[in-house]
Each structure stands twice: as structure tokens, then as C-alpha cells.
C-alpha positions in Angstrom: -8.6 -1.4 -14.9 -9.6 -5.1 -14.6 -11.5 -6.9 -17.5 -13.8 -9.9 -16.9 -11.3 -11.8 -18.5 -8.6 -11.8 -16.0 -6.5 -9.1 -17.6 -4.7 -12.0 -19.8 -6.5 -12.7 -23.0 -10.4 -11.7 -23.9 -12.1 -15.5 -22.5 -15.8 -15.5 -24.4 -17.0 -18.5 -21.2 -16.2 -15.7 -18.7 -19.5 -13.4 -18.7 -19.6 -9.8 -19.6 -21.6 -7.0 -19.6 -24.1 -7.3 -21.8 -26.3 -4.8 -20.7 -27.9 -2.2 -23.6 -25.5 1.2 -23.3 -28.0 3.9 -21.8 -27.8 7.5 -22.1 -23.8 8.9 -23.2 -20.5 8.3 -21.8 -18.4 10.2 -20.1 -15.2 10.4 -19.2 -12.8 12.7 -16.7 -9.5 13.7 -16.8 -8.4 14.5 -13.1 -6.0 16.7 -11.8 -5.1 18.8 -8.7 -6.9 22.1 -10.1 -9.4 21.1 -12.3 -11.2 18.2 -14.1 -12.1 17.7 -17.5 -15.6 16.3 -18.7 -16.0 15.3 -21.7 -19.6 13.2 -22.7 -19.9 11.4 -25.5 -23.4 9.7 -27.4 -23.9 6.2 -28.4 -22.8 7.3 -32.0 -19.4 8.9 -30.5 -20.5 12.5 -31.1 -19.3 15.1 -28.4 -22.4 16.5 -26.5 -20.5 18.0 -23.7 -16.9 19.5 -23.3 -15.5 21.6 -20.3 -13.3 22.0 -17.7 -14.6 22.4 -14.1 -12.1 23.7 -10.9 -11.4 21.5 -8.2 -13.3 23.5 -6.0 -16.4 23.1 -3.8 -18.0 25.7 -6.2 -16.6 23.6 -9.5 -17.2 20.2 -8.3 -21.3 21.5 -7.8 -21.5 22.5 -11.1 -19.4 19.3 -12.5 -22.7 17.4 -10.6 -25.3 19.3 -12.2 -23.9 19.1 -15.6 -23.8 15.2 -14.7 -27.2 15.1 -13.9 -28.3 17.0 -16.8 -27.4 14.5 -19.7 -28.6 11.4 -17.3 -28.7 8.6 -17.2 -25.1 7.9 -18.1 -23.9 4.5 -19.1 -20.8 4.9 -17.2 -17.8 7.3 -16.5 -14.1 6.6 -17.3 -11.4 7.8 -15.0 -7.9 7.1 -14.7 -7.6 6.4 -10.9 -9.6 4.6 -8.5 -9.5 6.6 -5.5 -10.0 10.1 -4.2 -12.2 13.2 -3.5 -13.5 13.2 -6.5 -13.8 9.5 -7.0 -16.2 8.8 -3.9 -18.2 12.4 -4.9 -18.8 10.5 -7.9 -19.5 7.2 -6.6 -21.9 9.1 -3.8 -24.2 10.5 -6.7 -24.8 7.1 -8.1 -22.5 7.0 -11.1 -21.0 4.1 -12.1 -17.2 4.3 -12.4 -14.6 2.5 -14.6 -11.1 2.7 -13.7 -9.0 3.3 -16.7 -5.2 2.3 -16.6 -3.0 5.5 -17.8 -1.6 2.5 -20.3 -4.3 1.8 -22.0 -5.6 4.9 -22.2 -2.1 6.2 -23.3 -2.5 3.3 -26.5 -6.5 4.6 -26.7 -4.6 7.9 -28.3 -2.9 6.3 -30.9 -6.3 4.9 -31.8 -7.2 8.6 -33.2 -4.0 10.3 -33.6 -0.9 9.3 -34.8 1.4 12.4 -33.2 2.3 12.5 -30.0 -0.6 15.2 -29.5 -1.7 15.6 -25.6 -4.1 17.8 -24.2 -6.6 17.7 -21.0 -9.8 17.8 -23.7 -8.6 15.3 -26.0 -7.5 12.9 -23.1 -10.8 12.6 -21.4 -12.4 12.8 -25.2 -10.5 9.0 -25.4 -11.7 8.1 -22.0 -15.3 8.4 -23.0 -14.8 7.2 -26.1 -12.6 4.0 -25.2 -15.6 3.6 -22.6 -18.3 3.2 -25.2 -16.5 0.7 -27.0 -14.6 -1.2 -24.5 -17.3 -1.0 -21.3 -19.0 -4.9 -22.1 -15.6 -6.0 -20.9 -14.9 -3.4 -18.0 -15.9 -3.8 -14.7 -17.3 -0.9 -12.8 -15.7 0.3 -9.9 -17.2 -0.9 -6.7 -18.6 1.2 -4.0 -16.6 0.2 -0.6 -18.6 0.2 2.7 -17.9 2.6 5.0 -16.1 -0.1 7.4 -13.5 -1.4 4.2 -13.2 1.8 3.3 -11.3 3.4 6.9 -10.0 0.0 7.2 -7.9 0.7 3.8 -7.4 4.1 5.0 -5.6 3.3 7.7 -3.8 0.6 6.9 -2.5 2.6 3.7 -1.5 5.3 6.0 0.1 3.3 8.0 2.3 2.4 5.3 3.6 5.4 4.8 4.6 5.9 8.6 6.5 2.6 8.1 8.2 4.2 5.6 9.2 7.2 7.2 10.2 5.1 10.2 12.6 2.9 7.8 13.9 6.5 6.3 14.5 8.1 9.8 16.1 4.9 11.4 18.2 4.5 7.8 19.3 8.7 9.0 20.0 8.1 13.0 22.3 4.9 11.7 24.6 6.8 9.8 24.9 9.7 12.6 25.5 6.9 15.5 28.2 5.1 12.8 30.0 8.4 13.3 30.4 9.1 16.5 28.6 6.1 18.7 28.4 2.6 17.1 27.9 0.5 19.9 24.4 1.3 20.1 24.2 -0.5 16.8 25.4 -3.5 18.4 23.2 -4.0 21.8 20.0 -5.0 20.9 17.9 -6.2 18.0 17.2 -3.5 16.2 17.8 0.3 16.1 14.1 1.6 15.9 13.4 -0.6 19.1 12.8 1.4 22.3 15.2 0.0 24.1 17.5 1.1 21.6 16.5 4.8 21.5 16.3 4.9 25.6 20.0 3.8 25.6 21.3 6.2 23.6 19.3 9.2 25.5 20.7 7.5 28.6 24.0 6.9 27.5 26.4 9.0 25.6 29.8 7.9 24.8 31.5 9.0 28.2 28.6 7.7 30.5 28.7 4.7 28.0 32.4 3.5 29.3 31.0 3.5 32.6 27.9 0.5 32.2 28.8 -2.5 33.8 26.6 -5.6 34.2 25.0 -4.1 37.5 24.1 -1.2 35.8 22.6 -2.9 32.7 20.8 -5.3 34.5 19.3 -2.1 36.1 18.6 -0.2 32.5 17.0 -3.0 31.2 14.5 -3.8 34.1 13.6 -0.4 34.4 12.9 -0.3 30.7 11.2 -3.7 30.9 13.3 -5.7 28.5 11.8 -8.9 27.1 14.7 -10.1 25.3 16.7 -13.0 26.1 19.7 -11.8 26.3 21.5 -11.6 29.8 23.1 -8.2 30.6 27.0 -10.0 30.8 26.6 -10.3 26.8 25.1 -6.6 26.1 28.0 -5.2 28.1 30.6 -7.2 26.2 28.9 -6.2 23.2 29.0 -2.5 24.2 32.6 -2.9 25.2 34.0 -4.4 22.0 32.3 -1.8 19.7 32.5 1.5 22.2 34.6 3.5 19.4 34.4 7.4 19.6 34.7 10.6 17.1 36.4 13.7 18.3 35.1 16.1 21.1 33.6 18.6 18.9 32.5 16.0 16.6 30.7 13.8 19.3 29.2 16.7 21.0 27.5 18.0 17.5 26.3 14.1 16.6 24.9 13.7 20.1 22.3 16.6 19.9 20.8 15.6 16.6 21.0 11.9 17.3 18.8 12.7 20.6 16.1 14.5 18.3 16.5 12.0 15.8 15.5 9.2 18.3 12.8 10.9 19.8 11.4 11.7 16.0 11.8 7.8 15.8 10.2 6.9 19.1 7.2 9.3 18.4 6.4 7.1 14.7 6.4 4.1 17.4 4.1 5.4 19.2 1.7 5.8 15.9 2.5 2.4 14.4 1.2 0.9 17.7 -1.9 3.6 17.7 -2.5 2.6 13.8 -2.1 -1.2 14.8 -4.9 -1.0 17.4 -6.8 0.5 15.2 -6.3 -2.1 12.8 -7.5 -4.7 15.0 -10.2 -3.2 15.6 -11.7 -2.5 12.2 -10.4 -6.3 11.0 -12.5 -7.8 14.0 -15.9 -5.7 13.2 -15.6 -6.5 9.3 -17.8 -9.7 8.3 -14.8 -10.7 5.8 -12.3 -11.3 8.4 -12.7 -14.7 9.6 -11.7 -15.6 5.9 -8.5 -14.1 5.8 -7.5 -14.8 9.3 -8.1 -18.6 8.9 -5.1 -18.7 6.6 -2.0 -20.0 7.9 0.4 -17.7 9.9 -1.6 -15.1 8.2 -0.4 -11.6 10.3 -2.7 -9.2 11.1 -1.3 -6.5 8.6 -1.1 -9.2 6.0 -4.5 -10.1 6.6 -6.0 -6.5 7.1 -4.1 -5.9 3.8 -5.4 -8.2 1.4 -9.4 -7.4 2.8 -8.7 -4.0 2.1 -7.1 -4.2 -1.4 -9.1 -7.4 -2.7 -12.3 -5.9 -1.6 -15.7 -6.8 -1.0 -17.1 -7.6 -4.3 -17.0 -11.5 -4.8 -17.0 -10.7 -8.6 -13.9 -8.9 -8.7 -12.0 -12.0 -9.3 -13.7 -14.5 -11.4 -10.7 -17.0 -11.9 -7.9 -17.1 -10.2 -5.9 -16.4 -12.4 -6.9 -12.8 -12.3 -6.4 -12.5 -8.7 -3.2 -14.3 -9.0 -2.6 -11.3 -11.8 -3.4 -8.9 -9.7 -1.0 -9.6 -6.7 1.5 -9.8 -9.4 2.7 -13.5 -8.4 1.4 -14.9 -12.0 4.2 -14.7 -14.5 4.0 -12.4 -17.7 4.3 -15.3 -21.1 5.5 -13.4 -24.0 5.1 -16.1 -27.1 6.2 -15.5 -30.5 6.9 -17.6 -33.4 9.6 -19.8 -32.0 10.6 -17.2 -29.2 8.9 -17.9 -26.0 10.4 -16.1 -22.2 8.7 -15.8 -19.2 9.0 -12.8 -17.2 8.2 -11.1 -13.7 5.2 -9.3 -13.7 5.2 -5.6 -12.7 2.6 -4.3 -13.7 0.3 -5.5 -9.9 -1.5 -4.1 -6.7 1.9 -3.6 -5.0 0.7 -3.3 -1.9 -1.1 -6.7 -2.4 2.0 -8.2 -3.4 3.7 -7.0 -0.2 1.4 -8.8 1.8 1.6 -12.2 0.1 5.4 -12.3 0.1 4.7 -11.6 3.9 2.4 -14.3 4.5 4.8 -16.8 2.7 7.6 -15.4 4.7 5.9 -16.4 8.0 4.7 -19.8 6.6 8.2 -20.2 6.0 9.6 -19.8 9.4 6.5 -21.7 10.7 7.8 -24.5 8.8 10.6 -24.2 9.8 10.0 -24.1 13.6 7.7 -27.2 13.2 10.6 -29.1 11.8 12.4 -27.8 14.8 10.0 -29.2 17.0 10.0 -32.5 16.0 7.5 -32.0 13.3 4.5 -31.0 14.6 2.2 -28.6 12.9 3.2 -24.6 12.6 1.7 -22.3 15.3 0.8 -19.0 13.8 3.4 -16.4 14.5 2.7 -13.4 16.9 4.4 -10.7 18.1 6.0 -8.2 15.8 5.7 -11.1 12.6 1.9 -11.1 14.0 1.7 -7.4 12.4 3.6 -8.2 8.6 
């Protein structure tokens, strides 16, 4: 949850919300297999407490119980995305997305024991709502365009990450039994990588001479640099071997673990198209790609998890807050430290330690070049 203050200190220039409170307030405590509803009046009295399944059935009840004791000033949740969330959001409810923190310290407001129950918890959500909602923000409704564009690019995280985890796996199985593999080419999750080691088993392995990895390499369409001389010294000076037994067990699991790893190729480069495609057709774009050595990814990144609300962010200082690259002060008496902040949009955070990554290496290639100005990077930096 973001206040219009920047999530620092309560700033009284910054403008609130001001509006009259309307109707009651509710709030919802999610979960996997039900949802709590609790709704609250503008005197704090309980006017509606139940659980609801998280069911088609449940859910349609949850919405006419909603619109029953409209109009509602607001409902308090304690996530900003999901089914439930855009069901909400689809109705015409205005959302507030309540940290689990604060809402954790909202407890201690009326109970001092550690007391925790699903009625209670969305009892505090409502009730923190009616008190705290002048300095909330409501949750903003993403277009249908932002909102597969930060589908897909979150998805597409987690492919990276099983890509990282199965190449991590196929590493230690080719350190056992076939390490030169490690040694050829860039990197292990590269194609070229995965073709050799179908192609070439130990055996076959001792057998690759310049001839024959000048052919490999063409017929695999190689762009690197490197001339096949070198990648069969390479092979040569690392081409160590495991027992028989041992090397004919590692060999059938490190074949299906490269084709497990050559198939999450294949859907990074489908996900990346489709990347560019939705970061072209979004209005916003030209803003972000207009930055400097700002990637694709980065800049896909950043529109999706900033958003489309101008207001989001009054300061900078908020957004600076949010990506987590503001430092956390902690002042008292004659003790002052500043700390790393943690608490941030992580996957904002990424991004910018991306983006200043490749500014970085631009820099450093213009200096290389006698000082003229940084090109912006492409190829595989053109997607981080």
C-alpha cells in the first residue's frame, strides 16, 4: 500500500483524499478457499460479517452482498492482484491495497495478544480503512493492453527462473562425467551448447578436430567469434571422463536435461516476441524506450509495474521508494545509520539495476571508442 506521502513521512503540501466517506467500509481477507467480508459504518459498528467460498457460486453471492450495503467508500485487501482482485475492480469497487505489515501493527491497535483469526483480520482491514483511507490511494484499474503486458512479462520471469535452475542441474551432471562442454562456448543454456553435447558424447568428443568443428558450427549457424582451432583446443585441454557405467548413466539424463533446457528457449524467445509486441501497441512506450540503453525487458518491466496512473508517484521520492534504490534513514537521538531498503517492487528493482548495468558497459564502450556517445545495446543485453 502506497500513501500520498511517498511512503516516508505524512507531507500535509502533498494532497489527499479529502473526499466525504460514503456508505461503510469493507474489508477482505483472501485466501485459496474462501474470503472473509467484513463491512464496517462510519461509526466503526459491524454491519456485515461472513465468510464466502472461493467458488463461482461464493464469489456471486460475495457480489450481491456487496451491492446490497452500496455504495461503499472503499474495500481493503491485502494483495493487489488476482481473481478476486479484478472481479472486484470489474464491479466498480474501489480497492486499497493493504501491506500484511501494517495491517499486522493495525492488530495491536485493538488487541494486545497475539489473537489471529480470518474475522477479526478483515474486521482491522475495514476498520484501518475508515480511518486511514484520506491518505491511501485506491488501487488502479489497468487497461486491458498493461494488464497482458505485465502478465507476460511476469511469466516470463518465472521461465527465466526455471531456465537458471535447470541449467544450474545439467552443470553439475556434465561436471561429472563431461566438462568440456562447459568450456566451448559462452554459456551452457546457449543452443550451441545443448546441440554439442547431443552430438557429442565423450567417445565421439575425442574424435572433433578443426574440420569437423568448422563443420558443427556452420551447420548450427554459429555467430560467435571464435575460430574453430580455439574451441578444439578448448575441448582438448578439458576432455576428462567418469567411468563407463558412470558416463553411460550421466549421458541419458544430461540429453533430457538439455532438451528440457532448449524447450524454455524456445518459450523465452516466444514470450520475448510477444513482449515486443505489446510494448510497441502501448501509448507509454516511447517514454520508457527513449531512456538510454534501456533493454526491452527493462523497459517492458518498469511500464508494467509503474503503471498507467500519472498519480501513482507524486514525488520522486516515492517512486525512488518504490524501486527500493532510496535508502531507509533511521534517526534517533544522537544515533543516526542508513540502511538498504528491502522493503520494494522487486521486480522493479531488477530492472533498474539492469538498465544501469547496460549504461555501464555503454560507457564503457564509448570510452573504448574514442569517446563518442553510447549506442544502445542489442542483442541478448537488448532483452535485460
Amino acid at each position: 500500500m502506497t500513501r500520498t506521502d511517498g511512503t516516508e513521512s505524512m507531507d500535509h503540501s502533498l494532497p489527499t483524499n479529502t473526499t466525504d466517506p460514503i456508505g461503510v467500509f469493507a474489508g477482505v481477507d483472501w485466501g485459496n478457499a474462501h474470503q472473509q467480508l467484513c463491512l464496517v459504518d462510519e461509526a466503526g459498528q459491524v454491519v456485515h460479517q461472513r465468510r464466502y467460498a472461493h467458488t463461482a457460486d461464493g464469489l456471486e453471492r460475495l457480489d450481491r452482498h456487496l451491492r446490497r450495503h452500496a455504495p461503499l467508500a472503499g474495500i481493503a485487501i491485502e494483495r493487489g492482484e488476482g481473481l478476486l482482485v479484478e472481479r472486484l475492480q470489474a464491479a466498480g469497487h474501489t480497492l486499497y491495497c493493504v501491506s500484511p505489515k501494517i495491517s499486522a501493527r493495525a492488530r495491536e491497535r485493538y488487541r494486545m495478544a497475539p489473537k489471529k483469526d480470518d474475522a477479526f483480520d478483515a474486521f482491522v482491514l475495514a476498520d484501518s480503512l475508515r480511518h486511514e483511507y484520506r491518505h491511501w490511494r485506491p488501487l488502479p484499474v489497468a487497461s486491458p493492453k498493461l494488464a497482458e503486458l505485465r502478465a507476460v512479462i511476469r511469466d516470463r520471469e518465472r521461465v527465466v527462473w526455471n531456465q537458471r535452475d535447470l541449467e544450474n542441474q545439467l552443470r553439475a551432471i556434465l561436471e561429472s562425467y563431461h566438462p568440456a562442454v562447459l568450456h566451448l562456448f559462452s554459456s551452457l543454456d546457449r543452443d550451441i551448447s545443448l546441440a554439442f553435447l547431443e552430438d557429442y558424447p565423450p567417445e565421439q568428443a575425442r574424435r572433433v578436430g578443426p574440420e569437423r568443428m568448422k563443420a558443427f558450427t556452420s551447420r548450427h549457424g554459429y555467430s560467435g567469434r571464435t575460430r574453430p582451432e580455439v574451441l578444439v583446443e578448448r575441448l582438448r585441454t578439458h576432455l576428462l571422463t567418469a567411468a563407463p557405467g558412470t558416463v553411460a548413466g550421466k549421458q541419458l539424463t544430461a540429453v533430457l536435461f538439455a532438451e528440457q533446457l532448449a524447450l524454455l528457449n524456445d518459450h523465452i524467445r516466444i514470450l520475448n516476441k510477444r513482449i515486443d509486441e505489446l510494448l510497441v501497441a502501448h501509448p507509454d512506450a516511447p517514454i520508457f524506450l527513449s531512456f538510454p540503453c534501456m533493454g526491452r525487458s527493462c523497459a517492458a518491466t518498469l511500464l508494467a509495474e509503474m503503471g498507467e496512473d500519472r498519480d501513482r508517484f507524486p514525488t520522486p521520492a516515492a517512486l525512488m521508494a518504490e524501486t527500493g534504490v532510496a535508502p531507509v534513514t533511521r534517526s534517533s537521538g544522537r544515533t543516526r545509520q542508513v540502511r538498504f531498503r528491502y522493503a520494494a517492487n522487486k521486480r522493479m528493482r531488477h530492472a533498474v539495476d539492469w538498465w544501469v548495468f547496460n549504461m555501464a558497459r555503454g560507457a564503457d564502450r564509448a570510452a573504448a571508442a574514442g569517446g563518442r556517445a553510447a549506442v544502445p545495446v542489442s542483442g541478448a543485453s537488448a532483452y535485460q
